[in-house]
N, C-alpha and C positions, 0 to 999 in steps of 0.2 A: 601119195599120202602127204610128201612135203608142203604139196599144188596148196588142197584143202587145209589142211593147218593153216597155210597162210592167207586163205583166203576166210576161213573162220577170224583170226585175229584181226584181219582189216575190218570186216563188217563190227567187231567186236569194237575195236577202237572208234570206227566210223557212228557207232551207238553210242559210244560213252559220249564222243566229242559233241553229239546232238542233245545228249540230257545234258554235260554240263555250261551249252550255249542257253539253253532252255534255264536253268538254274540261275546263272550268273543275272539272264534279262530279267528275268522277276526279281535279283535282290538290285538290284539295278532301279527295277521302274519302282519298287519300293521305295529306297532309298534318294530315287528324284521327289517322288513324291511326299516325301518325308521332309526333305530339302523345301519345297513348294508349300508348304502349309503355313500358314501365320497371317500375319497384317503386313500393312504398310501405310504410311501416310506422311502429312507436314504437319510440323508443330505448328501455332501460330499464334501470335499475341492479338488483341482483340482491337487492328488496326490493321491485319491481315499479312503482316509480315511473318517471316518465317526465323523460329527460335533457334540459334547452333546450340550445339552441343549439351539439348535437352537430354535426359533417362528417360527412358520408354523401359516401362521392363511387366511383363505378363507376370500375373499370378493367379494360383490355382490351388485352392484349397488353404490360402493362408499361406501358402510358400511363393517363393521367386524362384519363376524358372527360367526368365533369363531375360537381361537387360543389354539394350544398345543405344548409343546416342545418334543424336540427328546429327546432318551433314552442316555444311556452311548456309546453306539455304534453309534450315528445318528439316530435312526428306530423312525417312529412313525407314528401313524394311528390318523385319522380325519374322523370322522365319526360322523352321528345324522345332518345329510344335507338334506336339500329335492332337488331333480331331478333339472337341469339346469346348466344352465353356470356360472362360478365364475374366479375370479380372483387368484391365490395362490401367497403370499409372503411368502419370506424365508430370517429370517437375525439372523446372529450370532457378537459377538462380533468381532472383528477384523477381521473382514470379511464386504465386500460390499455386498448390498443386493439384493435378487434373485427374478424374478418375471414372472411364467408361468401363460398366460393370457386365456384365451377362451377356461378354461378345462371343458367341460361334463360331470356333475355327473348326474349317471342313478340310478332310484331307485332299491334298493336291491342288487347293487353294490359298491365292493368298490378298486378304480380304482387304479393299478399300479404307478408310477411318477418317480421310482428311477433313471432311467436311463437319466436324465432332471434335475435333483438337483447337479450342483454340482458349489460352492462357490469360489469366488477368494478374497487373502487377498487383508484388504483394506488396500494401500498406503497410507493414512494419521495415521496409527497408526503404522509405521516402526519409529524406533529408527534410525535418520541420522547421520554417523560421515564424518564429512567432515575437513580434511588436508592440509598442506602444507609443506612443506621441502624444506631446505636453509643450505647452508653451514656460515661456523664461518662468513664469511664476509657483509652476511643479501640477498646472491643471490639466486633466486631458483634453487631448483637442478631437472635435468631433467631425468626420467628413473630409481630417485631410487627404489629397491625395500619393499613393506609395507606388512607388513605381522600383522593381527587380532588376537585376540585368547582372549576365556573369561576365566578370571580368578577365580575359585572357592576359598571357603572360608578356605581349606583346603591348598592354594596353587599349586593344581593340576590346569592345561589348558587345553583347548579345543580349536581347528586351527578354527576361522572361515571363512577364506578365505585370496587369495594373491593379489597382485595388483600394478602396479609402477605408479609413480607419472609423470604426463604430463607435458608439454614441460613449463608449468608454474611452474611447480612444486606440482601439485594439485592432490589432490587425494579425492575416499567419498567412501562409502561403506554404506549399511544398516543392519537392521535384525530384527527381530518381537519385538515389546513394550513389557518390562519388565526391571527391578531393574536387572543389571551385571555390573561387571568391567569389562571393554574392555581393552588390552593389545594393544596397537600397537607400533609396531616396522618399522626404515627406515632403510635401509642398503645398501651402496654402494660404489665398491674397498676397503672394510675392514672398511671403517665408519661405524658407528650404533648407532641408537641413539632409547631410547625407552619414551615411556607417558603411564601412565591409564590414562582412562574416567571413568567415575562413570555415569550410563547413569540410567535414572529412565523411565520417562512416553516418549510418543511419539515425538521429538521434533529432532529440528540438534542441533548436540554437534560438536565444534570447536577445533582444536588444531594446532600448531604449532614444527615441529620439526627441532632440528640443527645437521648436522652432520660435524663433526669435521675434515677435509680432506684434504689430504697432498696437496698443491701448484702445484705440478704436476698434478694433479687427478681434478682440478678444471675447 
């Protein structure tokens, strides 16, 4: 009698322990696959380089379900979505922001996007310098040449660009938001005349230049 008792309870236990191996693998491959679901892609700005530390964050139904940033290279995976259609936003600092609407995520996939992500800087965070140039007599001068260049701390330059002054005498140029000294230079028939700027956060900076020009040349 003891035999069977104990032989009952082993088959007994031997059954529990196969449903709850059977149990456990289904919340298991659920839960991989649950895990498995989303995107992944690179951010990238529209020279093909890859954006750090953009938001990528899915939305669905006018909510955010969940946001992560790209690595040092742009890369980042989004994933732990359930199956359907979402929204994806993409925004980085000085950068306008990005938005693939009526993506498919399938469960137990996790869907490609890189060839789709790619960012363009935003024009209101460009540093504007905008000019004008006049000979000694307060006229403007028309077609001189304006030549850029940032000045490092060292005294070493870097050319950022050339450009002449229009028929006002006008001239502007831009370049990405950040703390430089701007060098600009006018030059023409052997006049030259130069300005720094000291340009900080995103904004237009103004100047005026004079060149000093022989009566003939006017």
């Amino acid at each position: 009698m003891t035999n069977r008792f104990a032989l009952r309870k082993t088959v007994l236990f031997m059954f529990m322990k196969k449903i709850f191996i059977a149990v456990a693998l289904v919340i298991f491959s659920a839960a991989a696959a649950f895990a498995q679901t989303g995107v992944k892609g690179k951010v990238k700005n529209n020279k093909g380089k890859g954006i750090p530390n953009a938001s990528v964050t899915a939305r669905q139904d006018g909510k955010d379900i969940k946001t992560v940033q790209t690595d040092a290279k742009g890369n980042f995976v989004l994933d732990g979505l359930k199956s359907g259609k979402y929204n994806f936003v993409f925004e980085a600092a000085g950068y306008g922001s990005g938005l693939l609407a009526n993506v498919e995520v399938v469960t137990g996939n996790v869907r490609e996007l890189s060839d789709r992500l790619i960012l363009s800087p935003d024009k209101g965070t460009f540093v504007i310098v905008m000019g004008s140039v006049f000979n000694q007599d307060g006229r403007s001068v028309t077609g001189a040449k304006i030549e850029a260049e940032k000045v490092f701390s060292d005294g070493s330059t870097k050319k950022i660009g050339s450009y002449y002054s229009n028929s006002a005498g006008e001239f502007s140029f831009r370049q990405p938001e950040g703390a430089a000294k701007i060098r600009v230079t006018a030059s023409l028939k052997g006049a030259k005349a130069s300005k720094d700027v000291e340009v900080e956060m995103a904004a237009i900076y103004r100047l005026a230049l004079t060149l000093e020009m022989q009566k003939d040349d006017q």
